[in-house]
Structure formats: structure tokens, C-alpha cells
C-alpha positions, 0 to 999 in steps of 0.5 A: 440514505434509507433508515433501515438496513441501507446497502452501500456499494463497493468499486474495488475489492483489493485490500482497501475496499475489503476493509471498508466493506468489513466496517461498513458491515458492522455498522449495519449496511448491506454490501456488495462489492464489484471490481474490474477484474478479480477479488484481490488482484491488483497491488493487494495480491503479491506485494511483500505483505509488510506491515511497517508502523516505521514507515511514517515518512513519506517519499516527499522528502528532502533530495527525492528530486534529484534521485529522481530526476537521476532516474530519469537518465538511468534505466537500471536505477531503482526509482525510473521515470519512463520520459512521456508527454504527459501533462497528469504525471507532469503537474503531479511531479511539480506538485511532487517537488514542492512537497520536497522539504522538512516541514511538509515531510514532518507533516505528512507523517504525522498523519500517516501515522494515525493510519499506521498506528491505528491499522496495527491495532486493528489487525490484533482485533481482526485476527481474533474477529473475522478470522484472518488466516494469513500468516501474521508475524510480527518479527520486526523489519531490519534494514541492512547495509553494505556501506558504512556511510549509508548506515551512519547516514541513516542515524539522522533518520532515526533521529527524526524517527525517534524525536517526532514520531516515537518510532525508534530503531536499535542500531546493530554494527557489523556482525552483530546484524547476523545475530537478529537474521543469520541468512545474511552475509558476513562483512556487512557494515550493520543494520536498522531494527525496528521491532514493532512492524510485522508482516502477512501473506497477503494472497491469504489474507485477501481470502480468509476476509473474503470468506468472512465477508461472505459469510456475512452476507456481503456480495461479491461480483468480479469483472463488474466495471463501474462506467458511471453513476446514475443521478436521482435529486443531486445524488447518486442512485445506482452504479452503471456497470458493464453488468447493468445498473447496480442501486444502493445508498452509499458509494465507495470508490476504492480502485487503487491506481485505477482511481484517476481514469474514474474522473468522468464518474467522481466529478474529479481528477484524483491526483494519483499515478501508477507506481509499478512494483515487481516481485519475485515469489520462489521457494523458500532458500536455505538457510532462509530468512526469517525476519523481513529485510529492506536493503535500502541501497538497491530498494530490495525488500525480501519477506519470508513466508512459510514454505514461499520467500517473496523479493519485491520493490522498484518503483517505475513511473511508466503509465498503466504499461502491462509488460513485465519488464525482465530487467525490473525483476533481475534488478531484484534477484541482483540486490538480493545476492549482495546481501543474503547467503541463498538470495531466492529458492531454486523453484520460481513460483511467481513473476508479478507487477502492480500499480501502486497508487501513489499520491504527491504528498504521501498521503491517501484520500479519503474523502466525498466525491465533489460531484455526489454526497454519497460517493466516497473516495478511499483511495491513494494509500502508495505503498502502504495500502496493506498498513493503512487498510484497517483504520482506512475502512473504519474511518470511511464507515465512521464518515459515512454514518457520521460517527466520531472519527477515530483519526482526523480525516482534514488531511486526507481531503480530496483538495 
């Protein structure tokens, strides 16, 4: 790496890669970032825009095999499995399982929570710094229920939540969920409250930290494909792209689910698959929601924005396919009617997929190329990349330049 002003090179301008250029700006480099498609797209564009320090748990956990191998039999059922032959997605469902239990689920929070924690303080700094103008609420997450059982069955959750990780919710029975959110319909068994997470618009927030980041000095070059890396004395010298060569001194693959189809240029296969999740963006309902809700029977998840009302989730194991499946979103619009008084507004503004880039274990990998030493990978953040961005991008800067990390990078190891 040159002494003065060295340049890195950024693959990948959804929200993870904008956060590592951002860090890596403040310690001194000069960036440019290149992406396949456009600034922003991908799962960085019109996801639910949550951002939930309560998610600490990963989906490894205790039961998931079975609900998904019953995902497998039911096309309609929230989490599919498109059956294939296909021996990536089948190593990393084995892999999947043996994650499966108490201990390994404690252990992957823990380290999921670093990120979380720490990218909801950096948030704070990043709105005062850049500034990001992005709708940042923080009016907690409320998870509401239609069953009695499902609720008290949640109690264990919290109880974990509350006892490992010191991430408790208050519990509100019956009608006393409508007190926190009106919009909902009466006759609920309650809810799950979490204040402390917050929510975004996460189309605004890509632009305002692209216009910061530009006004930086950072350049940005869209429908850039990365095809390899040209090797100089055992390291990376440039980037071969469908553009030409593209030279800096450090490299950070950050592609998202894309990440796995790079292997030829990381030296490695990056154990991710692509988990597609839909959404619905229409106009605001009246009465609207004003808190963001997850309605964990049907895995609905409805955030409110300031003149739009987003329905998201489903997770639907189904390759790279690029059809919006019609029956994903009516499964959306169909959760939303069990529990809200106006489930969508009348205008539909926007239909969209994305590819979550979901890893067996729950966390992401931030870590070295094994084939170059100045090839980083930050990728494989699942559903959480909006939550994990910050800290994400600060620890990839603190590596690069071998600062104190400020959260421990061992479990995020690409082994």
C-alpha cells in the first residue's frame, strides 16, 4: 500500500459497500466504487428499512429445519425452498442445520450484536456528520399477535432476549397493543414491544450518503462489472472490469448475494445463498400506522414512511430467479389484512424483490480474500444489512489499516 493518499476500490454500492467507502474516506484513502448495476439497487433499495438492535438471534435456531423442510411441501408457507439439484444450497442447508441449536444460536448473537449495537450508535454520528436525510424514526418495533399461544410462546424469547443479551420487550395483552399502535385491529391476543430500534427510508438514505460521498471526492461508476483481479508480486494490482482495468491499493468486495459467483476472483467459494424477499410500497392507508410491526405468524413486516407504507418479508430459497412471483406479494397483502384496520393504500406505487445475502450461521463475513492480502470481503449480513452497515464499514477501515477494531472481527472469519 502507497504511504501517501492510498486509493482502495469498492465492488458493490449497496448499503454495505457505501458504508466502507464512508470510513475508508476518514482514514485517508481515495475511493471509487463500481457496481454491476446501479447505486443502491439490490437488497439496499426498498427493503423495510428497519433497523432492529432486537434482532440478535440468528435463523439457526432450535426448530428452523423443520419449518423448513415444511416449506419445502407448502408453496404458500412464508419461508419456500424451491427443490433443485443443487449441491451449493445443499452443502450450506447441512451446514444450516448443525447450527440449529441453543449454543450455537447464544453464540452467533452475541456477535450480531456487536454489529447491531454498534451501527445504532454510529447511525447517531452519521446523521449529524454526512447528513443523512432518510427518515430516521426511532419508535420502536411491536410484534403483534392473532394467537394466545403464539404470544405466550414468545415469553421464552424475551426471556432469553432479556437474560443474555439485555434486549427486553414489554409485553402488552389484548387491547392494550392498540394503546402503542391504533391501526391495528381489535380482538388481538397482544404484542411484543421493543423500543429501542428504529426505522429509515432506505432509497433516501442510499442517496443522501451518495451525495455526501461525492462531495468528498469519492467516485462512483455504475454498470462496472468486476470479472478479476490482475496480480502484481502475490497481491492484487487492478481490478479487471467490463470497464477496463481499474488500479488501487486496497480492495473490498461487497456484492451482496452476488458475493458466491466471485469465487474465481476471491480465490474462494463465500458460503451465501440468495434469500428473496418481496415488497409492497403503496400510498399511506388511513388510519396508517405509525410504529413499524412484524406479525410473526404470517412473517409480515409493515413499515411506515411519511407519505408511502412499505409490506415486506418471505424468504424464498429459489436461486438467482428474477420473476416477481405474484403469489409471494398476495401473501403479503394477505398478512397485512389479518391484523391492520387499512392493510395498504389505494395507489400501489412499487412491486420489488431482492436477494438477501443469507449465510448458515447468521453471521456476516468480513474478512481477507485467501487469494490476495489486500482483497477484503464484507459481505453476507442476511437480513440485517441496513442494521450492520455502519459498524460493518468501520471495522472494515480499522482492518485495512490496522487500527483497534472496535468490535471483535474472529467470528466474522471467512472459515
Amino acid at each position: 500500500m502507497s504511504s501517501d493518499n492510498p486509493s482502495a476500490l469498492i465492488i458493490g454500492c449497496g448499503v454495505i459497500g457505501t458504508a466502507c467507502a464512508h470510513y475508508l474516506v476518514e482514514a485517508g484513502f481515495r475511493v471509487t466504487m463500481i457496481d454491476a448495476q446501479g447505486f443502491g439497487q439490490g437488497c439496499s433499495q426498498a427493503n423495510c428499512g428497519l433497523i432492529c438492535p432486537s434482532h440478535v438471534l440468528p435463523l439457526a435456531e432450535p426448530g428452523a429445519v423443520w419449518r423448513a423442510l415444511f416449506g419445502m411441501l407448502q408453496p404458500n408457507a412464508p419461508l419456500r425452498i424451491k427443490l433443485r439439484l443443487d449441491p451449493q444450497l445443499a452443502a450450506w442447508f447441512l451446514r444450516f442445520a448443525w447450527r440449529c441449536n441453543r449454543r450455537d444460536m447464544l453464540e452467533a448473537g452475541r456477535h450480531r450484536q456487536a454489529l447491531l449495537q454498534s451501527s445504532l450508535h454510529l447511525y447517531g454520528e452519521l446523521r449529524e456528520e454526512v447528513p443523512l436525510d432518510c427518515q430516521w424514526r426511532q419508535r420502536g418495533l411491536l410484534f403483534a399477535y392473532q394467537s394466545e399461544a403464539e404470544l405466550e410462546r414468545y415469553a421464552e424469547t424475551d426471556q432469553l432476549l432479556r437474560e443474555y443479551f439485555d434486549e427486553p420487550a414489554s409485553r402488552h395483552d389484548g387491547g392494550a397493543v392498540r394503546q402503542i399502535e391504533p391501526a391495528l385491529k381489535p380482538g388481538l391476543a397482544g404484542g411484543w414491544y421493543y423500543e429501542s430500534d428504529a426505522h429509515l427510508r432506505p432509497e433516501q438514505l442510499l442517496a443522501s450518503w451518495r451525495r455526501g460521498l461525492e462531495g468528498r471526492g469519492v467516485k462512483i461508476r455504475e454498470n462496472c462489472e468486476l470479472r478479476d483481479f490482475a496480480e502484481r508480486s502475490g497481491r492484487a494490482n487492478s481490478a479487471v472490469t467490463s470497464e477496463g482495468d481499474l488500479a488501487a491499493d486496497v480492495f473490498v468486495v461487497a456484492t451482496g448475494a452476488w458475493t458466491p459467483q466471485l469465487h474465481r476472483p476471491l480465490g474462494c467459494r463465500v458460503p451465501i445463498q440468495p434469500g428473496k424477499g418481496y415488497s409492497i410500497t403503496t400510498s399511506s392507508p388511513k388510519p396508517s400506522p405509525t410504529v413499524p410491526l412484524i406479525f410473526p405468524e404470517c412473517k409480515v413486516a409493515v413499515t411506515p414512511f411519511e407519505a408511502d407504507f412499505r409490506l415486506g418479508s418471505t424468504m424464498e430459497f429459489a436461486g438467482y430467479d428474477t420473476s416477481l412471483n405474484p403469489q409471494r406479494l398476495e401473501l403479503l397483502r394477505r398478512g397485512a389484512e389479518r391484523f391492520l384496520e387499512a392493510p395498504y393504500g389505494d395507489e400501489e406505487r412499487d412491486r420489488w424483490y431482492g436477494w438477501r445475502p443469507m449465510t448458515f450461521d447468521g453471521l456476516p463475513i468480513i474478512d481477507r480474500s485467501p487469494r490476495f492480502d489486500n482483497v477484503w470481503i464484507a459481505a453476507g449480513h442476511n437480513m440485517l444489512g441496513l442494521s450492520m452497515a455502519p459498524a460493518t464499514g468501520k471495522l472494515v477501515a480499522e482492518l485495512v489499516t490496522g487500527s483497534p477494531p472496535h468490535v471483535t472481527p474472529e467470528p466474522f472469519r471467512l472459515r
